[in-house]
Backbone as a ProteinNet text record, in pm:
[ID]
protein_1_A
[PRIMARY]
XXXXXXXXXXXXXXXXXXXXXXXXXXXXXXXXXXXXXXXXXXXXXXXXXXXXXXXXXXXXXXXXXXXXXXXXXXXXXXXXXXXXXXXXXXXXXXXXXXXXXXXXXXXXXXXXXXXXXXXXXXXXXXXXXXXXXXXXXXXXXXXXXXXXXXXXXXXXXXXXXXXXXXXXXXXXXXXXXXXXXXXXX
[TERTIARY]
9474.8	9511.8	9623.3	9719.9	9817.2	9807.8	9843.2	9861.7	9951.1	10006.4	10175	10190.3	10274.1	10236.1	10431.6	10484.9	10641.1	10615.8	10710.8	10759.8	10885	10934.3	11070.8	11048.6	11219.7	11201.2	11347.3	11341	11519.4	11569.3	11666.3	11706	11799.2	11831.9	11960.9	12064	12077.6	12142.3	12325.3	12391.2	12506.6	12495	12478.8	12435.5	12512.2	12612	12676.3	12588.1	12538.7	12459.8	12310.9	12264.6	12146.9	12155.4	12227.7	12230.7	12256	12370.9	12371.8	12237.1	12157.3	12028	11907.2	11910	11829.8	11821.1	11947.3	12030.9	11969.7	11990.1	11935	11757.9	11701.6	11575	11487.5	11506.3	11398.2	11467.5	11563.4	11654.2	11641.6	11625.5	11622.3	11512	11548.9	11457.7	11348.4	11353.1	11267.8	11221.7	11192.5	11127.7	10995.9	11010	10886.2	10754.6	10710.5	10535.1	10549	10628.1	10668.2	10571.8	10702.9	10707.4	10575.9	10554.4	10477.6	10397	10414.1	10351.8	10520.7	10610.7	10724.1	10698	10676.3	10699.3	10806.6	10908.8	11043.6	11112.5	11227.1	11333.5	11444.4	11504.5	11607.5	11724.7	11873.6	11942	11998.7	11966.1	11935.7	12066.2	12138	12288.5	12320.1	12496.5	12562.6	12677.1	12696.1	12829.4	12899	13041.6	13108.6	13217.8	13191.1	13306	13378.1	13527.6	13669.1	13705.7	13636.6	13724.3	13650.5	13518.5	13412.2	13355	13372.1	13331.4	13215.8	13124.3	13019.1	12972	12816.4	12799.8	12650.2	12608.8	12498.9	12386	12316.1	12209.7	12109.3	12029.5	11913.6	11912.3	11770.4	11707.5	11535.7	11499.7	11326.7	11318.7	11186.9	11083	10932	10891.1	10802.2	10702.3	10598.4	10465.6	10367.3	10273.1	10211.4	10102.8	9949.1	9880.9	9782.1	9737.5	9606.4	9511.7	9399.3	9248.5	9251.3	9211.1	9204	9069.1	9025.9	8901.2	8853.9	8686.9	8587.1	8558.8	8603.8	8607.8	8762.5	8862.7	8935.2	8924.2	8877.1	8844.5	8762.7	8717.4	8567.5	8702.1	8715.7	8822.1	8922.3	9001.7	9090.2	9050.9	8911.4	8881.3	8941.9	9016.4	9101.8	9097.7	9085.1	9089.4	9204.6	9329.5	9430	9550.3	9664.2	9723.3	9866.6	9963.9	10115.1	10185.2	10238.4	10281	10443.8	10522.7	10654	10706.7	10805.6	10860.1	11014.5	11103.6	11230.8	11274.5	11418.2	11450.7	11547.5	11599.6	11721.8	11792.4	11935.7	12027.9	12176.3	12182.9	12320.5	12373.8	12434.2	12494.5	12681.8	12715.7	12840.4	12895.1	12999.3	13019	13079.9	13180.7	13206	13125.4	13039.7	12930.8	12823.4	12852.4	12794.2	12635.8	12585.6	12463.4	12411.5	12285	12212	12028.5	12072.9	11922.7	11842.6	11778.8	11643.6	11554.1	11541.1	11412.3	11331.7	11157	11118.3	10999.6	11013.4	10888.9	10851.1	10670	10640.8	10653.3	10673.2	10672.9	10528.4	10477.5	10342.9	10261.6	10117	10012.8	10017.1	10131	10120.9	10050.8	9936	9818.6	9679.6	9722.7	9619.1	9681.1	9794.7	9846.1	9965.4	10040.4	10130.8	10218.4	10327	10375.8	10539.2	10560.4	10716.8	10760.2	10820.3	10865.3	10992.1	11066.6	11213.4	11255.7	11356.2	11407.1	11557.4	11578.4	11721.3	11776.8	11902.2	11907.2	12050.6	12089.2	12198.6	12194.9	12334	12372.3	12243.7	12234.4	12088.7	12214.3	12165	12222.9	12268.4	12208.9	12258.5	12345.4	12301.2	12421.1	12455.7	12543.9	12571.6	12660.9	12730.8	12792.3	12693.6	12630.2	12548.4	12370.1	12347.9	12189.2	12151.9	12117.7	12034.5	11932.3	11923.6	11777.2	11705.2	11594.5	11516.2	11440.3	11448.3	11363.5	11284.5	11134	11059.5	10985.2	10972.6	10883.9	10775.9	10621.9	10550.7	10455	10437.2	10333.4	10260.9	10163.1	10034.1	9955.4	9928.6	9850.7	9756.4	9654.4	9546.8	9527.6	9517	9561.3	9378.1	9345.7	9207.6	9075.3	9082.4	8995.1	9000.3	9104.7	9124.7	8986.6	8920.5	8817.9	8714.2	8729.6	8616.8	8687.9	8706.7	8834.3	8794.9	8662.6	8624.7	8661.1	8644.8	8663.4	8834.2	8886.6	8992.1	9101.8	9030.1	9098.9	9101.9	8967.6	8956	9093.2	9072.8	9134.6	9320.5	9363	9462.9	9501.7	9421.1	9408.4	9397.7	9386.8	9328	9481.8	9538	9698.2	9792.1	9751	9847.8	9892.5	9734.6	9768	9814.6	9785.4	9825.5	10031	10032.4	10159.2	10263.8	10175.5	10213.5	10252.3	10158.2	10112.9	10266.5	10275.2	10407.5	10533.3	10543.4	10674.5	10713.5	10612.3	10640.9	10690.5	10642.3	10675.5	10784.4	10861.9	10999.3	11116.9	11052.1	11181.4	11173.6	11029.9	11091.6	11189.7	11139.8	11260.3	11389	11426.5	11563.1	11598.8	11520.6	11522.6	11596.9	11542.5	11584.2	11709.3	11704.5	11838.3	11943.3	11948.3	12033.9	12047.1	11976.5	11988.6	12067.3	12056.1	12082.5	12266.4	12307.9	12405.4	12529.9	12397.1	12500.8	12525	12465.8	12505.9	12393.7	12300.8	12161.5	12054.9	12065.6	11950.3	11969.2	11941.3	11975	11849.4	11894.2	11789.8	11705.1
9587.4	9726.1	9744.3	9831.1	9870.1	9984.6	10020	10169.5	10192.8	10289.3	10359.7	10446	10550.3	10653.5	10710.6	10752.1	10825.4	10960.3	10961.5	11024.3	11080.4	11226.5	11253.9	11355.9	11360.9	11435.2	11459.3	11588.1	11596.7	11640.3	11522.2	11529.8	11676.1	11732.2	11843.4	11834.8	11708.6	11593.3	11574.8	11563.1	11450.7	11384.9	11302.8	11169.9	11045	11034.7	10971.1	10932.8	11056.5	11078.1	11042.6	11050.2	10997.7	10838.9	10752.9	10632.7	10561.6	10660.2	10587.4	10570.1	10673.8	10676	10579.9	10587.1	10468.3	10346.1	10294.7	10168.1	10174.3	10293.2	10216.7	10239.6	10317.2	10358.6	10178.7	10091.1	9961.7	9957.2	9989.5	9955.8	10056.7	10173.5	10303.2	10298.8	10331.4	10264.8	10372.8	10524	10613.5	10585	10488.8	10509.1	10385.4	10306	10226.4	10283.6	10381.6	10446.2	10487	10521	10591.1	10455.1	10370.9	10248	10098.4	10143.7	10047.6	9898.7	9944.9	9849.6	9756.4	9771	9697.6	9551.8	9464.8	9354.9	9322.5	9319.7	9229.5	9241.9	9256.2	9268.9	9198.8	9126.7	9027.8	9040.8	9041.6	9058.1	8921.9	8903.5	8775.2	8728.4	8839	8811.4	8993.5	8970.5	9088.8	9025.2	9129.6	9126.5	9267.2	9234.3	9359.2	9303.1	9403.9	9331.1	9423.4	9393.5	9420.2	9554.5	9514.8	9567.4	9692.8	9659.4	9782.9	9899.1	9791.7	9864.2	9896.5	9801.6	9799.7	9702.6	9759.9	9640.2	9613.8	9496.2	9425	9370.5	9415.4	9308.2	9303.6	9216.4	9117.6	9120.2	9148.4	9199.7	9098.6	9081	9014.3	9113.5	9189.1	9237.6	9205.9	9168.8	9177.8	9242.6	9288.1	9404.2	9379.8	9435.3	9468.5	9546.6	9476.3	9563.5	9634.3	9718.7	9795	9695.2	9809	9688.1	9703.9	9580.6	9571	9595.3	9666.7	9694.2	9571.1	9547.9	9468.5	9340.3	9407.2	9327.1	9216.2	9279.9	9160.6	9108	9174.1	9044.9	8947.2	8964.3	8873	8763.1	8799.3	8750.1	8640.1	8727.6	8584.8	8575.1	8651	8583.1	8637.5	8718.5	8798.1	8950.5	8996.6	9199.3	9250.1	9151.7	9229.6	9082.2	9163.1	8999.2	9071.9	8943.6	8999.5	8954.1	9058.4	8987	9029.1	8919.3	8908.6	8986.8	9036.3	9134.8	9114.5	9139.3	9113.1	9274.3	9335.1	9412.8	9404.9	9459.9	9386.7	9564.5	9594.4	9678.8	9657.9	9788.7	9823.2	9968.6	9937.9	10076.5	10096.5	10184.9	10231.4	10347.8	10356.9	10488	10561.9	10467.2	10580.1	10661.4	10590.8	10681.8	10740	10697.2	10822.2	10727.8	10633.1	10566.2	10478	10456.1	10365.2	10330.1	10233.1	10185.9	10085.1	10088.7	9981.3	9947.7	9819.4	9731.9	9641.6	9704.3	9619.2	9526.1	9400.6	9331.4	9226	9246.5	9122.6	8977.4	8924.1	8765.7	8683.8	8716	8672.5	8743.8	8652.2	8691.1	8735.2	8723.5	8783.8	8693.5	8620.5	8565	8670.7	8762.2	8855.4	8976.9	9044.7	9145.7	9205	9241.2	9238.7	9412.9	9443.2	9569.3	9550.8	9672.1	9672.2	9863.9	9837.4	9977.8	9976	10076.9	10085.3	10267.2	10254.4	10415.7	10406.2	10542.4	10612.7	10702.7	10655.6	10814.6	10871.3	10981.9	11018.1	11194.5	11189	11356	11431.9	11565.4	11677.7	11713.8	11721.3	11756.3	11967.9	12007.2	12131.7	12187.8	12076.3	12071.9	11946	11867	11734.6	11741.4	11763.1	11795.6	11801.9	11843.4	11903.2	11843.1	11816.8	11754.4	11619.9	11553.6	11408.2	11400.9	11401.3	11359.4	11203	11198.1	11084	11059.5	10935.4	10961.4	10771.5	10779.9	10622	10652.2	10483.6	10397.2	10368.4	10326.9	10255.8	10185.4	10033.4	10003.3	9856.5	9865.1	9804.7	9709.6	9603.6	9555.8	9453.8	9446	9382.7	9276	9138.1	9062.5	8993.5	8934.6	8847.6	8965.2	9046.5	9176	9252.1	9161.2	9261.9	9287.6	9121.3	9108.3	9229.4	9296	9393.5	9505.3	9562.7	9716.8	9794.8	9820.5	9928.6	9877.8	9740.6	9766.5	9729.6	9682.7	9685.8	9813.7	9893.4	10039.7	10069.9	10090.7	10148.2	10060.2	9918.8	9896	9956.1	9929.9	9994.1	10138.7	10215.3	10341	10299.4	10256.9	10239.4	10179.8	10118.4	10082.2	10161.4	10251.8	10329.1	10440	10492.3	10595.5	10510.9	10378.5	10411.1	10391.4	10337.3	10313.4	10462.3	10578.4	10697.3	10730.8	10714.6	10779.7	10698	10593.8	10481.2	10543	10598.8	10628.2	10786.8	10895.3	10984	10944.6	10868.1	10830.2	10769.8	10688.6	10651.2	10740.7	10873.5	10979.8	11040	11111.9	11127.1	11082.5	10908.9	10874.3	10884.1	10896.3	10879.9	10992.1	11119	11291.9	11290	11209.2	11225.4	11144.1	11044.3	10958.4	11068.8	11126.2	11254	11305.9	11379	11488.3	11440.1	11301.2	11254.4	11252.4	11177.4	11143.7	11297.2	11438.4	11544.4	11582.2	11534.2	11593.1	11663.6	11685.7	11812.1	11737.2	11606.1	11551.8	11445.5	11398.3	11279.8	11186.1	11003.6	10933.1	10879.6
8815.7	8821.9	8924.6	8952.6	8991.3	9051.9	9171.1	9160.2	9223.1	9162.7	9146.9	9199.3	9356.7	9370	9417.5	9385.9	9410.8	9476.1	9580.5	9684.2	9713.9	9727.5	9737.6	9861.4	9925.5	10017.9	10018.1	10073.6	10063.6	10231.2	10253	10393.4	10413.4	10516	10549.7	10614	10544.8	10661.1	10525.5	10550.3	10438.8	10463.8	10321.3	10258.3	10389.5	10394.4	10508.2	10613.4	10686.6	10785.7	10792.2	10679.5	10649	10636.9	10550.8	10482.1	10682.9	10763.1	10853.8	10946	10944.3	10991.4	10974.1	10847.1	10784.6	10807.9	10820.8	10881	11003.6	11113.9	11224.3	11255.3	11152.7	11127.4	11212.7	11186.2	11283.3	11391.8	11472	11593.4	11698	11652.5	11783.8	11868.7	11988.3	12077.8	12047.3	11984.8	12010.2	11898.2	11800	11709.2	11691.3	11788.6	11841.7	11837.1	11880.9	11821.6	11745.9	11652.6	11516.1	11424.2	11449.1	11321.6	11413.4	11473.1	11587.2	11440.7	11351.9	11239.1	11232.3	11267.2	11210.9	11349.9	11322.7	11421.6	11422.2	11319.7	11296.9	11248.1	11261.7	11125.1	11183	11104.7	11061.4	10946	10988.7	10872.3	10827	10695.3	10607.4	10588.2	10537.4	10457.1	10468.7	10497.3	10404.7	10453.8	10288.4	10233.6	10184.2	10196.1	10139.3	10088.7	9934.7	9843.8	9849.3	9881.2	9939	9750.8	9660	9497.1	9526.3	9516.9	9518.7	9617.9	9724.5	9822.1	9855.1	9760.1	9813.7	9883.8	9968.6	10077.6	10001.6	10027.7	9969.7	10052	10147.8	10246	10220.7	10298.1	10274.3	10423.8	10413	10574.3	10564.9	10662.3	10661.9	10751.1	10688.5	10734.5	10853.2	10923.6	10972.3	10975.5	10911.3	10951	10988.8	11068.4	11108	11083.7	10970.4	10894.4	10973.6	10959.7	11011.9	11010.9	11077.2	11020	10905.2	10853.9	10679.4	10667.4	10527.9	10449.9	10467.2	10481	10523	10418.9	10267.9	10210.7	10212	10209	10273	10358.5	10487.9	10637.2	10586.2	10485.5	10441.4	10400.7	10260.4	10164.7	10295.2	10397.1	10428.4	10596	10619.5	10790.7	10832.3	10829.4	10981.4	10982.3	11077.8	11106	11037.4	11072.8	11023.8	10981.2	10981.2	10882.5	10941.8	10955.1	10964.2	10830.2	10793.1	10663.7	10638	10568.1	10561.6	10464.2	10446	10328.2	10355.8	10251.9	10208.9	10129.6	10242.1	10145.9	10120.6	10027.1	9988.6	9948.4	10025.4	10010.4	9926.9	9842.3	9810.1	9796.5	9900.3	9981.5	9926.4	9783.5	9732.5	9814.4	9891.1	9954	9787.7	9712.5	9652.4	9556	9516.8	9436.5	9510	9652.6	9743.2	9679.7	9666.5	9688.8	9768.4	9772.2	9816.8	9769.4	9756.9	9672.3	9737	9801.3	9872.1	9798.4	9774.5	9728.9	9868.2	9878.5	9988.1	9860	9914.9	9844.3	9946.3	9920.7	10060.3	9995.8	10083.1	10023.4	10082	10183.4	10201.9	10135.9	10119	10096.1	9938.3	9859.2	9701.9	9644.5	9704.5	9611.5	9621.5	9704.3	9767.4	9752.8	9755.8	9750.8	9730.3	9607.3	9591.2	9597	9665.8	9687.6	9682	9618.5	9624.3	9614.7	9676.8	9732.8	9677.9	9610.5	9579.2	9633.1	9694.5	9737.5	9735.5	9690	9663.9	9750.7	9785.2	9829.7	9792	9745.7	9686.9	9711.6	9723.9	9767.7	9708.4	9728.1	9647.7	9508.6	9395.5	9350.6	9366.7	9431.7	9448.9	9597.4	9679.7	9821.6	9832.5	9707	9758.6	9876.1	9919.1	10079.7	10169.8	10187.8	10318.8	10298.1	10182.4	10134.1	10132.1	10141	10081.9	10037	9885.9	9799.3	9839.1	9876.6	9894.5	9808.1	9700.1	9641.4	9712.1	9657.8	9722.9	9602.1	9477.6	9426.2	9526.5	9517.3	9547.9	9484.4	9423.1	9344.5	9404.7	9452.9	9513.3	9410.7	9434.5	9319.7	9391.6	9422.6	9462.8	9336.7	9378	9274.1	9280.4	9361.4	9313.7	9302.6	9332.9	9338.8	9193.8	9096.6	8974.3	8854.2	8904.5	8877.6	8852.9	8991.9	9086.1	9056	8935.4	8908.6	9010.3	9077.1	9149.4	9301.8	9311.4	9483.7	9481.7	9355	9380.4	9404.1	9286.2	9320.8	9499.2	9529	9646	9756.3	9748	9869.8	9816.5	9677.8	9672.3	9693.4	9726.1	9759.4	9888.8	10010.8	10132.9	10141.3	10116.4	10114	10094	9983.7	10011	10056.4	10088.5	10226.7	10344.7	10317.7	10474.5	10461.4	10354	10305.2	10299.6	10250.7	10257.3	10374.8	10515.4	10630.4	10705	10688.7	10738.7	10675.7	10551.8	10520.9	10543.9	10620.6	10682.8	10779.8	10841.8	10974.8	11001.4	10898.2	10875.3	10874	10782.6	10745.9	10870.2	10976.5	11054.1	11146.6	11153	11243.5	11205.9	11092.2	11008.2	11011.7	11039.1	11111.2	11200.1	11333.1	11439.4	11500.2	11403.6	11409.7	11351.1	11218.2	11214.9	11268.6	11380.9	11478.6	11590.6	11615.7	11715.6	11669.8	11551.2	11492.6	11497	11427.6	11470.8	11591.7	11668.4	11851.8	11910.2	11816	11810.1	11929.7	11983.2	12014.3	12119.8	12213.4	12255.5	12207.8	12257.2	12174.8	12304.8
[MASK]
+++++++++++++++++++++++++++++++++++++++++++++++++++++++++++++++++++++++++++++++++++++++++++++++++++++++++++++++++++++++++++++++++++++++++++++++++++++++++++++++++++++++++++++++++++++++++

């Protein structure tokens, strides 16, 4: 079983201003109890192609899980687990986009997640707006067996998965605020 749950939010920010936010969304020093689940991040590769103008990166992730449901501590012996993830960016200024894919690379014998998010002008203040939109799909892989306890722990993931990606836009809030002059960091 799978479970699928999408998320939008619309920044009041231009798109510019936002995409630059995001970018530094793991780096600001004020966003440490925010994201306190991020252990690591690493940029893998980028590139920018000179025709297009677009830029292309590959970042490693680090996280940092909660206590895990009782039946996984059982499952792999530990309270909680650090687990690796890969996202991979392509950021077009001229089509005014950007598209994020996160997928973990550990543990997908036990748990598999991939997150995809957009973000592109609002279509009714593209100047002055940023539409957010976030994919999320969870899949508890040896538990599929168990449809019921598997549901649950995928539900138990993805609140907390929910509860983590509020906590992202705010920082990517305050990195805007900071970016228009509104805020120091």
């Amino acid at each position: 079983m799978v479970l699928s749950y999408n998320q939008e939010h619309v920044y009041r920010h231009p798109w510019d201003r936002v995409t630059a936010a995001a970018w530094r969304k793991y780096t600001d020093p004020a966003a440490g109890a925010a994201l306190s689940h991020i252990a690591d991040v690493h940029t893998l590769s980028r590139q920018l192609d000179p025709g297009s103008g677009r830029l292309v990166s590959t970042r490693s992730i680090t996280v940092r899980s909660p206590l895990l449901p009782f039946p996984l501590r059982r499952l792999i012996g530990q309270d909680s687990v650090v687990c690796h993830c890969v996202e991979s960016s392509i950021v077009d200024a001229s089509t005014r986009s950007m598209d994020v894919v996160v997928k973990n690379v550990s543990l997908r014998g036990i748990i598999e997640v991939e997150e995809k998010a957009t973000y592109r002008p609002h279509p009714e203040r593209p100047s002055d707006w940023t539409a957010f939109r976030q994919e999320t799909s969870i899949r508890v892989k040896p538990l599929s067996a168990i449809a019921s306890l598997a549901e649950r722990i995928e539900r138990r993931c993805a609140e907390k998965f929910v509860q983590n990606s509020v906590k992202g836009r705010e920082v990517v809030e305050h990195i805007c605020k900071y970016l228009e002059g509104n805020e120091t960091m």
